[in-house]
VEXPA-137630 format. One record per residue (C-alpha): x, z, y; residue number from 1. Coordinates in steps of 0.2 Angstrom, whole numbers, plus 2048, in hexadecimal, padded with zeros to 3 digits. Each point is the difference from the previous one (the first is absolute). Example, Ala and Ser with C-alpha at 12.3 -4.5 7.8 and 13.67 -1.06 7.14 Angstrom:
<pafis>
xx = 83E zz = 827 yy = 7EA k = 1
xx = 806 zz = 7FD yy = 811 k = 2
</pafis>
This chain:
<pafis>
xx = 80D zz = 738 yy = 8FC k = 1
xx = 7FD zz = 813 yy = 809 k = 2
xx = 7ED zz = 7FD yy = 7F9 k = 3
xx = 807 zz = 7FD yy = 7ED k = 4
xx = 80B zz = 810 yy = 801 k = 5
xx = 7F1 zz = 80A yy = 805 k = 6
xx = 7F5 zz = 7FB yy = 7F5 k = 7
xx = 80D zz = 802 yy = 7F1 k = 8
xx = 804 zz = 812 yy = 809 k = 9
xx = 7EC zz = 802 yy = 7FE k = 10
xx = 800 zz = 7FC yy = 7ED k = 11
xx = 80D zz = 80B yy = 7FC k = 12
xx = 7F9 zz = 80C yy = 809 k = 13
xx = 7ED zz = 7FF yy = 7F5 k = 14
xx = 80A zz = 800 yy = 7EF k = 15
xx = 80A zz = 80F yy = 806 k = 16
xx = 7F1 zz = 809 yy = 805 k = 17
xx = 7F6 zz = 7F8 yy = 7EE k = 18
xx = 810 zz = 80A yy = 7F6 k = 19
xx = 7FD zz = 810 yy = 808 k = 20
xx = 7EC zz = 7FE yy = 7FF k = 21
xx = 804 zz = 7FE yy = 7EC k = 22
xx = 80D zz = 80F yy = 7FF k = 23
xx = 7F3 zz = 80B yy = 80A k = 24
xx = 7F4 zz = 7FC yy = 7F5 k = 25
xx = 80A zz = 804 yy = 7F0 k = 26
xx = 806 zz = 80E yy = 806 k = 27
xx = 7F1 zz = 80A yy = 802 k = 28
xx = 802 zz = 80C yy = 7F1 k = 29
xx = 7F5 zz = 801 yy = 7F1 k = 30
xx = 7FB zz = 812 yy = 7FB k = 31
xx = 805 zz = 805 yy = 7F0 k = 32
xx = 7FC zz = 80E yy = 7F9 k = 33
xx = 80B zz = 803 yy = 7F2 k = 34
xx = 80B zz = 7F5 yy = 7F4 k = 35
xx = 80B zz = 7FF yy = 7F3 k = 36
xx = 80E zz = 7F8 yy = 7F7 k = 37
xx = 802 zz = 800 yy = 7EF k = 38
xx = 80C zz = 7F7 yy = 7F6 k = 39
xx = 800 zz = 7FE yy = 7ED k = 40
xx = 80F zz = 80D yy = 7FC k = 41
xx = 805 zz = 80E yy = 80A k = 42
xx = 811 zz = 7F8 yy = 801 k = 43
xx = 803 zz = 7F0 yy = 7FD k = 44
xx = 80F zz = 7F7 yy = 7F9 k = 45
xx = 80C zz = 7F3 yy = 807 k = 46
xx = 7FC zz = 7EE yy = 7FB k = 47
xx = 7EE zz = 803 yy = 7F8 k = 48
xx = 7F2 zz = 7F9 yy = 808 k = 49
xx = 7F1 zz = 80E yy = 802 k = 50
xx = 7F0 zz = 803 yy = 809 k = 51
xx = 7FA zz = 808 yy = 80D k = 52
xx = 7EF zz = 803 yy = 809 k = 53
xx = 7F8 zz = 803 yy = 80F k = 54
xx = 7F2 zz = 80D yy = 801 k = 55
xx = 7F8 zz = 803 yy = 814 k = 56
xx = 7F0 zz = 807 yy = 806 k = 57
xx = 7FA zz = 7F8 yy = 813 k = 58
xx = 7F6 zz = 808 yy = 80C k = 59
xx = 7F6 zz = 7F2 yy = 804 k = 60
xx = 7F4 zz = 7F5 yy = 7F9 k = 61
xx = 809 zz = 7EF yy = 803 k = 62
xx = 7F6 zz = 7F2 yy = 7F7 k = 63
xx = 813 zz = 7F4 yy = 7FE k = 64
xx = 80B zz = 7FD yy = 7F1 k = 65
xx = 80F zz = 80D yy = 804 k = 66
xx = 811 zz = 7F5 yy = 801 k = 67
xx = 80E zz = 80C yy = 7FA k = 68
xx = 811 zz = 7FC yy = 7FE k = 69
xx = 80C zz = 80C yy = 7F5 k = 70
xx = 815 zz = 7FF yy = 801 k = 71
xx = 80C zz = 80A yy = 7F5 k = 72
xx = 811 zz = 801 yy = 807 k = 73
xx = 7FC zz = 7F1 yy = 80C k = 74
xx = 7FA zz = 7F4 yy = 7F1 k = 75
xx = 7ED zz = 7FD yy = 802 k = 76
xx = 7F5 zz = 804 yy = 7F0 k = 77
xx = 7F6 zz = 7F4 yy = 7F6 k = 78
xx = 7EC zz = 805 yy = 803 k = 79
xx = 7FA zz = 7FF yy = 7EC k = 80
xx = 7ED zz = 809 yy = 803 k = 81
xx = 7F7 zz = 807 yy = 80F k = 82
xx = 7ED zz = 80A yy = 7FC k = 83
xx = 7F6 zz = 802 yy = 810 k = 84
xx = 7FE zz = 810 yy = 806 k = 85
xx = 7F3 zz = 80C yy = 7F8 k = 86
xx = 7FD zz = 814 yy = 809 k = 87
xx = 805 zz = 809 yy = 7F1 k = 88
xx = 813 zz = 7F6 yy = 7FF k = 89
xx = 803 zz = 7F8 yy = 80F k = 90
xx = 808 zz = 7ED yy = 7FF k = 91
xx = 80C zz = 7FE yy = 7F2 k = 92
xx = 80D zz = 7F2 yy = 800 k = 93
xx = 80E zz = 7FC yy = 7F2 k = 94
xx = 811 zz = 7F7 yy = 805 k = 95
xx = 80D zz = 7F9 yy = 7F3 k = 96
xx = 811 zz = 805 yy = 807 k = 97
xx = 810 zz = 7F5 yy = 7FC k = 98
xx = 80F zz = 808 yy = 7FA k = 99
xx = 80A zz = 80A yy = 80A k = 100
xx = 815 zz = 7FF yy = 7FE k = 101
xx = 805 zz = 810 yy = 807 k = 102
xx = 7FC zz = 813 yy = 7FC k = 103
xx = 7F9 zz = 80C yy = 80E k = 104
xx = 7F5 zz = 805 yy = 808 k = 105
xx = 7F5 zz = 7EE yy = 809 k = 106
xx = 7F3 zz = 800 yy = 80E k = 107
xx = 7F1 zz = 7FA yy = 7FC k = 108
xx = 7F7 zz = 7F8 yy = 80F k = 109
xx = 7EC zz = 7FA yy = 7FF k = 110
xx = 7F2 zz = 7FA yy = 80E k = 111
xx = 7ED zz = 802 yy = 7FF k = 112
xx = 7F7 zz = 7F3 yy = 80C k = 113
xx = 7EE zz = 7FE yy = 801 k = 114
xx = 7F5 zz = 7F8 yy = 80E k = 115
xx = 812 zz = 800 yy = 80E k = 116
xx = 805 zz = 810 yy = 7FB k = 117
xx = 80E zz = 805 yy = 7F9 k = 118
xx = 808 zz = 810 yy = 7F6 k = 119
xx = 812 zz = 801 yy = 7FB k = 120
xx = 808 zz = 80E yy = 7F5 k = 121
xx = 80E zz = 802 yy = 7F6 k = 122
xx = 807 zz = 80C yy = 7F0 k = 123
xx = 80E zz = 800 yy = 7F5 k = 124
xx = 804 zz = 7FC yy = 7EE k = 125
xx = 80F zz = 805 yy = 7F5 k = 126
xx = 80A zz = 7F2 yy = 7F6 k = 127
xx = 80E zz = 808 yy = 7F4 k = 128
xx = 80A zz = 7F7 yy = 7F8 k = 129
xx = 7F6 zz = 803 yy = 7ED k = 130
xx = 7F6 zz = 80D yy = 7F6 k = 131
xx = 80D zz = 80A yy = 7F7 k = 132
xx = 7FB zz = 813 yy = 800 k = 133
xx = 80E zz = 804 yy = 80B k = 134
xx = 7FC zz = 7F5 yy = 80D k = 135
xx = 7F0 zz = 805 yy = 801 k = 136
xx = 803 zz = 811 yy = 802 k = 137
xx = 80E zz = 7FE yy = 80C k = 138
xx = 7F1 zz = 7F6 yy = 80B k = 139
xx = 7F1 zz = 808 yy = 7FE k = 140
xx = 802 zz = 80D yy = 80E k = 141
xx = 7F1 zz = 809 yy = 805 k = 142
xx = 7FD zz = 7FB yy = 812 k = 143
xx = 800 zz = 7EB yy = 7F9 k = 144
xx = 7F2 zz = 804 yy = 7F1 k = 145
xx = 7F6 zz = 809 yy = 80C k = 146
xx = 800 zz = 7ED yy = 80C k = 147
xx = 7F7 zz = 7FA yy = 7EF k = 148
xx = 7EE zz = 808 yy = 7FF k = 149
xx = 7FB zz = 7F0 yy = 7F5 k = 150
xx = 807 zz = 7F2 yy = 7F4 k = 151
xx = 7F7 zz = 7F1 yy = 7FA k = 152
xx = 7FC zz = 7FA yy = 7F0 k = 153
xx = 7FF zz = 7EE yy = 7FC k = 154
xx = 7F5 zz = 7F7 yy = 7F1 k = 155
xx = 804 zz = 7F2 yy = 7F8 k = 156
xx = 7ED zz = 7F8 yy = 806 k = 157
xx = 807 zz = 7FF yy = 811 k = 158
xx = 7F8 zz = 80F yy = 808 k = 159
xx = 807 zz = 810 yy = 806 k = 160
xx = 7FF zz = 813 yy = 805 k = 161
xx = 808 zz = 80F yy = 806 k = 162
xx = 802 zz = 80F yy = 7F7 k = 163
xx = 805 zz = 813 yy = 804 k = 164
xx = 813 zz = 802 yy = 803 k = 165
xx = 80C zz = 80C yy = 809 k = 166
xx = 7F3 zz = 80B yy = 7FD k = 167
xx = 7FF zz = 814 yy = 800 k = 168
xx = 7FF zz = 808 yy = 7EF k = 169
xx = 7FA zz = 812 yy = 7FD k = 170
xx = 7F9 zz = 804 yy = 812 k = 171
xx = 80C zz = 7FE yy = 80B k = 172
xx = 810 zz = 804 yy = 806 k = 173
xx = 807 zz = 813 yy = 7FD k = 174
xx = 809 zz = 805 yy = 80E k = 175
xx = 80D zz = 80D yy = 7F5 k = 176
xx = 809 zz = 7F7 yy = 7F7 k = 177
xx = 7FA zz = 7F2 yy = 808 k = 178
xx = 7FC zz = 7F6 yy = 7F1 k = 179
xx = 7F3 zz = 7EE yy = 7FD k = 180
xx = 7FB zz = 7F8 yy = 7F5 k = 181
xx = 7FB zz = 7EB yy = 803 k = 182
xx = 7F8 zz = 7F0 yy = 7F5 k = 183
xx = 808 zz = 7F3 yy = 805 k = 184
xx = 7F9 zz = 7F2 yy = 7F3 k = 185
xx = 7FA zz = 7FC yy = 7EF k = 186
xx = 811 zz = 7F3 yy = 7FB k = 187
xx = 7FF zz = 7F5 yy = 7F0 k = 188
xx = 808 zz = 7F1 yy = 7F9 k = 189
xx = 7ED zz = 7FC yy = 7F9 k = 190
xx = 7F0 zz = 809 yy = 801 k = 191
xx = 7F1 zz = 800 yy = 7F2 k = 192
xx = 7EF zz = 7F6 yy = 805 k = 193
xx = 7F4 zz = 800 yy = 80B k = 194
xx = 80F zz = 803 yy = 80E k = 195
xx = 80A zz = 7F3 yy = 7FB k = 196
xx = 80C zz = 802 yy = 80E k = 197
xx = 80F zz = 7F8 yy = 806 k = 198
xx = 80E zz = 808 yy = 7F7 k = 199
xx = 80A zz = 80E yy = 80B k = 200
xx = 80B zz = 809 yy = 7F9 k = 201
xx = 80D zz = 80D yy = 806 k = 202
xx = 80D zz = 808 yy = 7F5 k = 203
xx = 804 zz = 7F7 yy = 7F3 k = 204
xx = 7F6 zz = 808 yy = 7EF k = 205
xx = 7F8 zz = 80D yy = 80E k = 206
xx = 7EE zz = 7F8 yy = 7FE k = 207
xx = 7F2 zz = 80A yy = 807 k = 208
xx = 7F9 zz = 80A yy = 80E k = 209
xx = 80F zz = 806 yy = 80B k = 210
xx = 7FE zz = 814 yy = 80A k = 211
xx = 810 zz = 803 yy = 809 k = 212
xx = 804 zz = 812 yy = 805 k = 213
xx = 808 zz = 805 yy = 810 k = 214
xx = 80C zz = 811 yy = 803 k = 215
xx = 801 zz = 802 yy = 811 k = 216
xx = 806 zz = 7ED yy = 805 k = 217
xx = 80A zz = 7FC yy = 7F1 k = 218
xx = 7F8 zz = 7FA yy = 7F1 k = 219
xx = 7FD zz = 80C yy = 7EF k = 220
xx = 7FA zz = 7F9 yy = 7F3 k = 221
xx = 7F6 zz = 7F0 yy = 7FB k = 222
xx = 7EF zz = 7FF yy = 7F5 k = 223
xx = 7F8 zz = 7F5 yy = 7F6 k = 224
xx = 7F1 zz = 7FD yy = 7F6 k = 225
xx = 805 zz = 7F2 yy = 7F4 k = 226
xx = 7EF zz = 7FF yy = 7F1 k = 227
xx = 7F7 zz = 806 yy = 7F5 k = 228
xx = 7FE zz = 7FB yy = 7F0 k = 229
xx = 7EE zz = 809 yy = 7FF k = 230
xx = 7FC zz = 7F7 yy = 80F k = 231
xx = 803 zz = 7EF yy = 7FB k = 232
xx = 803 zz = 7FA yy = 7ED k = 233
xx = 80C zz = 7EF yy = 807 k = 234
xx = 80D zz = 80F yy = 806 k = 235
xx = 80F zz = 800 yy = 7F5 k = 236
xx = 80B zz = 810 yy = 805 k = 237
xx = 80C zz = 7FD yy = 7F2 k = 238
xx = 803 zz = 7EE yy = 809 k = 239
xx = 804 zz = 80A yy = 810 k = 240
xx = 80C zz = 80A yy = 7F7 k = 241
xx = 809 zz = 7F5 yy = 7FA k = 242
xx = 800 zz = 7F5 yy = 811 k = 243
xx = 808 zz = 811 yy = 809 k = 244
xx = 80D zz = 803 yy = 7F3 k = 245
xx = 806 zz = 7EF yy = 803 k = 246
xx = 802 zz = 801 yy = 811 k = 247
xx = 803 zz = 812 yy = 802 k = 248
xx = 808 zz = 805 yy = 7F1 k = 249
xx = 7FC zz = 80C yy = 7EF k = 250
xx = 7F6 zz = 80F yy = 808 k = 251
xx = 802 zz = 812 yy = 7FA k = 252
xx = 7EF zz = 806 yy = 7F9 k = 253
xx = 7FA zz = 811 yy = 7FE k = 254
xx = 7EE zz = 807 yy = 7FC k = 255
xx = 7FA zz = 80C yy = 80C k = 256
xx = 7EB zz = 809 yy = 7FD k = 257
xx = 7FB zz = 7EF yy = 7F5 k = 258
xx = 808 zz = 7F5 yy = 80F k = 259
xx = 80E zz = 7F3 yy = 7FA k = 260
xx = 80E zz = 7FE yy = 80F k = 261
xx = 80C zz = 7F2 yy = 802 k = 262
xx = 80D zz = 803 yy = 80A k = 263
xx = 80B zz = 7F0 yy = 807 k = 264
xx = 80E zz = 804 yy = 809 k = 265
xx = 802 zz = 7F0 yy = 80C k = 266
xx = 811 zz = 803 yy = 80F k = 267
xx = 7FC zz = 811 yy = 808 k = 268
xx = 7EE zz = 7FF yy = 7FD k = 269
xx = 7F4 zz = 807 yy = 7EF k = 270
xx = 7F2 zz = 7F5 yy = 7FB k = 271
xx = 7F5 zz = 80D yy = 7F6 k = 272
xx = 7F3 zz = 7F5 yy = 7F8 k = 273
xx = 7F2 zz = 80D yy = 7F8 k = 274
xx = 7F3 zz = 7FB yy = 7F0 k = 275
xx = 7F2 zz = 80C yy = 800 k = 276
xx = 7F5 zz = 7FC yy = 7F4 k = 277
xx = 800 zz = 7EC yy = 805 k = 278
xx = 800 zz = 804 yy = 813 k = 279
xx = 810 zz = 7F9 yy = 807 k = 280
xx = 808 zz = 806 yy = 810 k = 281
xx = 812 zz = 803 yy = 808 k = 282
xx = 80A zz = 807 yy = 80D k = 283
xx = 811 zz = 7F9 yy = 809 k = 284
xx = 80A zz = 80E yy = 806 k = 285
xx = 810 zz = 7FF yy = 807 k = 286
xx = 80B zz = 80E yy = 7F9 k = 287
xx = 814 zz = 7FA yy = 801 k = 288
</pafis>
């Protein structure tokens, strides 16, 4: 009997030490160089799905498959693509993330493990609760956009890639007043071929390509290029019109230098939509 309790001691005793052989072994850090999270909005909305990838440079020249794992307010993401890593872009990987219930601000957790070593990080996304121009203003402070150097842009083929957001517009950040300017996406209900993207859009009849401007930390005034009816023959402004009268009410208009300017007013912000010569922009201001 003493002999079969010491040699069941002496089993337990190898597993033990077999457990903490495999946590030294992936434990042993991976070196990363840089990396980046990049979801498919800069904010994203309560009870959408959306997308998010995973961009990382390593160090080493490890020959295995990377395993990475991705979680989003303790919910582990579907993996939908991963490219092998190339010098110029690193490793890129695309998750699908399942809903989320609840607005705020959610940890996103991820690991990188290739060959027994391991890199862990985390960042942080912002759920609101849905695109109306005043909640987006109320949470697109500066410090949060600046988290988001990058978004992603999904295609309806399947494959993906990160483009250009919260970034710097005009050359920087002038100290007095302290005022900058960032892109933070190009957001469409649909998009013109050979992009064929997944549709994304934010404010609802706000197509186009979004820079935000910053006074200070609060928020001053947002920008956007909508189309161009010299550009491309399938845009119809007069449709566009039409859509933001609907859903923003009958604008005033006044001609300024050959420049036709809609004004909507829309709760305490202007919506001034500007024709110049087919070109179509406008800017959100809050102003009541």
């Amino acid at each position: 009997m003493k002999n079969l309790t010491l040699a069941v001691l002496l089993v337990l005793f190898l597993v033990s030490c077999g457990k903490e052989d495999d946590q030294l072994k992936i434990e042993e850090k991976l070196n990363i160089s840089r990396i980046i999270l990049a979801p498919d909005r800069i904010l994203l909305k309560k009870q959408d799905k959306f997308y998010i990838s995973l961009r990382y440079w390593k160090e080493e020249n490890l020959t295995n498959t990377d395993e990475i794992n991705l979680t989003v307010d303790g919910v582990k993401a579907k993996l939908v693509k991963q490219k092998a890593n190339e010098p110029l872009v690193g490793s890129n990987i695309l998750f699908e993330v399942s809903p989320i219930n609840s607005s705020g601000d959610v940890k996103v957790a991820y690991t990188i493990k290739s060959n027994n070593k391991l890199y862990a990080g985390e960042g942080s996304l912002r759920i609101v609760d849905d695109f109306s121009i005043a909640t987006i203003w109320n949470k697109l402070d500066r410090d949060y956009v600046k988290t988001i150097p990058f978004t992603t842009e999904v295609y309806q083929s399947g494959d993906f890639a990160l483009s250009g957001a919260s970034t710097a517009v005009g050359g920087g950040e002038i100290i007095v007043p302290e005022i900058i300017s960032f892109f933070i996406g190009d957001y469409r209900s649909s998009y013109q071929a050979p992009r064929l993207l997944v549709s994304k859009p934010l404010i609802q009849g706000l197509e186009g390509i979004y820079i935000i401007t910053f006074e200070n930390s609060s928020l001053k005034e947002l920008r956007l290029s909508i189309g161009s009816t010299n550009a491309d023959p399938n845009f119809n402004k007069n449709a566009l019109f039409a859509e933001l009268n609907s859903l923003y009410g009958v604008p005033t208009i006044t001609n300024i230098n050959g420049r036709t300017l809609r004004t909507h007013q829309h709760g305490a912000f202007d919506i001034i939509v500007t024709d110049n010569g087919g070109e179509i922009s406008a800017v959100v201001k809050k102003v009541r």
